[in-house]
DRENZABA-179485 format. One record per residue: residue in three letters; chain; x, y, z of N, C-alpha, C in turn. Coordinates in pm, 1 decimal. Example, Ala and Ser with C-alpha at 12.3 -4.5 7.8 and 13.67 -1.06 7.14 Angstrom:
<pts>
PT;ALA;A;1319.0;-569.0;780.0;1230.0;-450.0;780.0;1320.0;-330.0;780.0
PT;SER;A;1285.0;-225.0;708.0;1367.0;-106.0;714.0;1290.0;3.0;787.0
</pts>
This chain:
<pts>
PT;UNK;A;16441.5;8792.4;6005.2;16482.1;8658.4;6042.5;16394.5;8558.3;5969.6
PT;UNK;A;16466.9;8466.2;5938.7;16351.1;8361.6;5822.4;16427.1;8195.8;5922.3
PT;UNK;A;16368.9;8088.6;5838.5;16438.9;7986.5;5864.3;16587.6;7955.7;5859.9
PT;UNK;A;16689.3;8065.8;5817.6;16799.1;8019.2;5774.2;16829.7;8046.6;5896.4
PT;UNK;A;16746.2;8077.7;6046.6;16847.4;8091.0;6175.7;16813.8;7993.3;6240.3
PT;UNK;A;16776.6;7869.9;6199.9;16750.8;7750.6;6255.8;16873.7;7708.7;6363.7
PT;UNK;A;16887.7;7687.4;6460.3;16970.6;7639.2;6559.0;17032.9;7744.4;6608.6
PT;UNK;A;17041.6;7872.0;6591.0;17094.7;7977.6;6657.6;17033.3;8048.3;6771.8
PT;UNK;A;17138.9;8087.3;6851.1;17090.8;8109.3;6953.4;17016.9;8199.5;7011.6
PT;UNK;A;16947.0;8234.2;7090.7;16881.3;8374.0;7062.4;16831.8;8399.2;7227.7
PT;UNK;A;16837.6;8551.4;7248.9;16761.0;8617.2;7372.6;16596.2;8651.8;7377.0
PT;UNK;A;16544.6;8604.9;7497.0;16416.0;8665.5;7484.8;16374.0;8769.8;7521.5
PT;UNK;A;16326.2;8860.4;7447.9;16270.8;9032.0;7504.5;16186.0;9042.3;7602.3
PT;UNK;A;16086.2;8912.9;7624.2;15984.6;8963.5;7717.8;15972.7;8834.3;7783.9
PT;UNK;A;15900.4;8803.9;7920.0;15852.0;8706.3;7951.5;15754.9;8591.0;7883.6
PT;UNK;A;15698.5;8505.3;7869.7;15670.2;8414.8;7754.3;15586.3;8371.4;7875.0
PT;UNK;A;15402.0;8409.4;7854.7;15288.2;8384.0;7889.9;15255.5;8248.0;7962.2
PT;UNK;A;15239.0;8180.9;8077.6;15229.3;8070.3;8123.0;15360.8;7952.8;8091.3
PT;UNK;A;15418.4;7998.5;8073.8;15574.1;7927.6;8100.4;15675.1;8005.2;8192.7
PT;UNK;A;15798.4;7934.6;8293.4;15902.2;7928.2;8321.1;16031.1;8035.6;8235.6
PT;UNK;A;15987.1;8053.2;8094.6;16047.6;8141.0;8048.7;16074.7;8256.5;8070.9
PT;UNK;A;16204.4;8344.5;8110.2;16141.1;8455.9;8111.5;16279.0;8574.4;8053.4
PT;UNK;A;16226.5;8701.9;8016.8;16326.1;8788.6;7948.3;16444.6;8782.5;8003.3
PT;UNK;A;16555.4;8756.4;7966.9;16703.3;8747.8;7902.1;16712.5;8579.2;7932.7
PT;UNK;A;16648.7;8515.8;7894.2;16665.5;8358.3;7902.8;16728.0;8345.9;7735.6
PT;UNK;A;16834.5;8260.0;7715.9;16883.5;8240.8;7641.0;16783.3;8073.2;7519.0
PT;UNK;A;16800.2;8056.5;7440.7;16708.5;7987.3;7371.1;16769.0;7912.3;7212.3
PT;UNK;A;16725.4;7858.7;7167.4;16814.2;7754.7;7106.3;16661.7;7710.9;6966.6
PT;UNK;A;16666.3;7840.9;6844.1;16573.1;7817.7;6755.9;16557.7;7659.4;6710.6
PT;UNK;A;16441.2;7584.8;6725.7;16464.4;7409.1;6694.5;16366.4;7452.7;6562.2
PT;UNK;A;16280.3;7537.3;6550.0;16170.7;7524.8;6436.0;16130.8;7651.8;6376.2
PT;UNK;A;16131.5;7697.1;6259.4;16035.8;7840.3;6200.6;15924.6;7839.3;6168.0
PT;UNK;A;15833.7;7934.2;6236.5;15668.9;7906.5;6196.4;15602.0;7955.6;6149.9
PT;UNK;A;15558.2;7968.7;5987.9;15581.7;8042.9;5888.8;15425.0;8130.9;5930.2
PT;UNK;A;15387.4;8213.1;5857.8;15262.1;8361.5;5916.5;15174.9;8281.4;5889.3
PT;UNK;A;15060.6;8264.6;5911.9;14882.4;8236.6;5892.6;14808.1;8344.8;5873.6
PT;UNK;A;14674.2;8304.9;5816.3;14591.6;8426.0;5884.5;14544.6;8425.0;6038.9
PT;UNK;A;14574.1;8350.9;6123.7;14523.7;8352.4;6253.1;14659.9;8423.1;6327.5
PT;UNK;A;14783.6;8394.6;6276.9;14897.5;8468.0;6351.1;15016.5;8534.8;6209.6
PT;UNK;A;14962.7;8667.8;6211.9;15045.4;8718.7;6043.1;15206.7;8757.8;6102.9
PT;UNK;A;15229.8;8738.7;6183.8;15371.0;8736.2;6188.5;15456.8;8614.4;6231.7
PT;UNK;A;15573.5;8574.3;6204.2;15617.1;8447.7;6123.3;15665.8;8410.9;6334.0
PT;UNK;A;15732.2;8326.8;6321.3;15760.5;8273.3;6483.0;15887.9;8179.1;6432.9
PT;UNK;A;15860.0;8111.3;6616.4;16001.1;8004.4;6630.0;15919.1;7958.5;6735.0
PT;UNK;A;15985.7;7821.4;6727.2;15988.0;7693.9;6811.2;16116.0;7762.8;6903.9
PT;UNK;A;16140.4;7744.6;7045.1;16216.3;7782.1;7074.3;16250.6;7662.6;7207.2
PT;UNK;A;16400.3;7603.2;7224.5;16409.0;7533.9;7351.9;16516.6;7585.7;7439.2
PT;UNK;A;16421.4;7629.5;7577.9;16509.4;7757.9;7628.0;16598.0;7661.5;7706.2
PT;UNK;A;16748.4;7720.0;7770.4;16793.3;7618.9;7887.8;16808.0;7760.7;7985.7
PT;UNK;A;16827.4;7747.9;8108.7;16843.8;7738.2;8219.7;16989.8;7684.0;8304.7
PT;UNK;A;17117.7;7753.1;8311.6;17253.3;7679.3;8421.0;17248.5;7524.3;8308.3
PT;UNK;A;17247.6;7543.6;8143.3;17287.2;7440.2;8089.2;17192.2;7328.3;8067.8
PT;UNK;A;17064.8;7324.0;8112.4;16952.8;7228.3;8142.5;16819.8;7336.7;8020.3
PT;UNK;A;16718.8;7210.9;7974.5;16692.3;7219.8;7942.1;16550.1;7283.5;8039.7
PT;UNK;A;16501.8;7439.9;7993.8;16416.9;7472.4;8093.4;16245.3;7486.0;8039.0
PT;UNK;A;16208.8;7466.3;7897.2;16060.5;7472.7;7834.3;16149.1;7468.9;7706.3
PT;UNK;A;16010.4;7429.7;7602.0;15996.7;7455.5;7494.4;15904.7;7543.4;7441.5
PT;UNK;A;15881.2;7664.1;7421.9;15785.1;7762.9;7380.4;15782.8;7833.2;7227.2
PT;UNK;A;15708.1;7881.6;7185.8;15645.3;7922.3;7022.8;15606.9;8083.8;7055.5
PT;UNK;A;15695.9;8140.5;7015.1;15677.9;8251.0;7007.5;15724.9;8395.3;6881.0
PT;UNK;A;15632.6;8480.0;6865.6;15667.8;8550.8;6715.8;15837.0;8589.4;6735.6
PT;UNK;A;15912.1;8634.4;6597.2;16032.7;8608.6;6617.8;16044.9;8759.2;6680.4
PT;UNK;A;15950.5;8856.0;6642.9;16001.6;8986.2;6747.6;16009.4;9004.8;6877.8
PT;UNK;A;15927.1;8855.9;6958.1;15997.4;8855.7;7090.7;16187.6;8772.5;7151.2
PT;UNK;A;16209.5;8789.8;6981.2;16371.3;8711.7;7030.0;16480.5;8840.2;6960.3
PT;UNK;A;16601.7;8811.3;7057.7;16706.6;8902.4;6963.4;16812.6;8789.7;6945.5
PT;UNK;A;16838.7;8774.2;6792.0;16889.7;8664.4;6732.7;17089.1;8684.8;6781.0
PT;UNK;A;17156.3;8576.2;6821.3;17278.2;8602.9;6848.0;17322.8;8497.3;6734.1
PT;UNK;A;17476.2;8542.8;6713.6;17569.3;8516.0;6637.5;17589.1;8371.9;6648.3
PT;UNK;A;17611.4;8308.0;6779.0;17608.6;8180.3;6775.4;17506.9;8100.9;6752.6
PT;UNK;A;17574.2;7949.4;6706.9;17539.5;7844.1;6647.9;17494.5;7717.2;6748.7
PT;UNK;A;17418.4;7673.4;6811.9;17398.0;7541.2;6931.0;17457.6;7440.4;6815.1
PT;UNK;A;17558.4;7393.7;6870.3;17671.3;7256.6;6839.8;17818.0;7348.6;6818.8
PT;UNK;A;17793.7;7430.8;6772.1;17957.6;7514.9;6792.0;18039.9;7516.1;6903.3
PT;UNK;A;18157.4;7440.6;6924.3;18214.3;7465.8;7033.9;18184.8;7572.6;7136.1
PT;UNK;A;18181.5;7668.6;7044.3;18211.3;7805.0;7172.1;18034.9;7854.1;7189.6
PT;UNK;A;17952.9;7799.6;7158.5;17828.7;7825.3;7194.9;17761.2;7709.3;7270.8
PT;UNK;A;17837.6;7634.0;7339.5;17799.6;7536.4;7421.0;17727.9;7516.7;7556.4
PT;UNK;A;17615.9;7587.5;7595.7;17595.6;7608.7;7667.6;17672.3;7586.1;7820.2
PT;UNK;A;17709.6;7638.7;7930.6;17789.2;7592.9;8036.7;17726.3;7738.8;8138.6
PT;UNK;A;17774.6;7652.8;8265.0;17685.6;7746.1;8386.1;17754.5;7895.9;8383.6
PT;UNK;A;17906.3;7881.0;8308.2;17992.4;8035.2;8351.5;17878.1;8092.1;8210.0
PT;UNK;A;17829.1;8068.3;8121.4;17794.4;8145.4;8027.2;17624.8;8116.1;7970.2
PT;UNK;A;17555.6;8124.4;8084.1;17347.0;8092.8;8090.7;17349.2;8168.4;8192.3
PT;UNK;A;17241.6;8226.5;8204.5;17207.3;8293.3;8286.5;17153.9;8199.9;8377.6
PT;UNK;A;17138.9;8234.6;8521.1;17114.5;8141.3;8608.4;17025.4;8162.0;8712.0
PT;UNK;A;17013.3;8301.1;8694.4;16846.5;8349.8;8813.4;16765.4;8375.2;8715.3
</pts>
């Protein structure tokens, strides 16, 4: 996964450390955060929602996301309560 999945949507594998986030929360790539030497694997800006609402913004490497097909602004990836997870 590189920057070209900018705005796509994506699942989280694990819970996400002192945030509200947590595994199968759905998420909405806003940024790519390229490797350092302090963190050698590359990341994402990520803004999770929650029943359609916006629920954190968290930074995490991209192997804690599994990247989905949809696009955030695509009709059919529009977030809505029949299709976010909601507990």
């Amino acid at each position: 996964m590189a920057a070209d999945a900018l705005f796509h949507w994506v699942l989280l594998k694990q819970d996400v450390p002192d945030s509200l986030a947590k595994k199968g929360d759905r998420a909405v790539i806003v940024d790519y955060l390229p490797p350092t030497q302090q963190q050698p694997e590359p990341g994402y800006a990520l803004e999770i929602f929650k029943a359609g609402e916006t629920l954190d913004v968290v930074f995490v490497p991209v192997s804690w996301v599994t990247l989905l097909p949809e696009v955030w602004g695509q009709p059919e990836s529009v977030p809505t309560r029949s299709n976010m997870k909601t507990s």
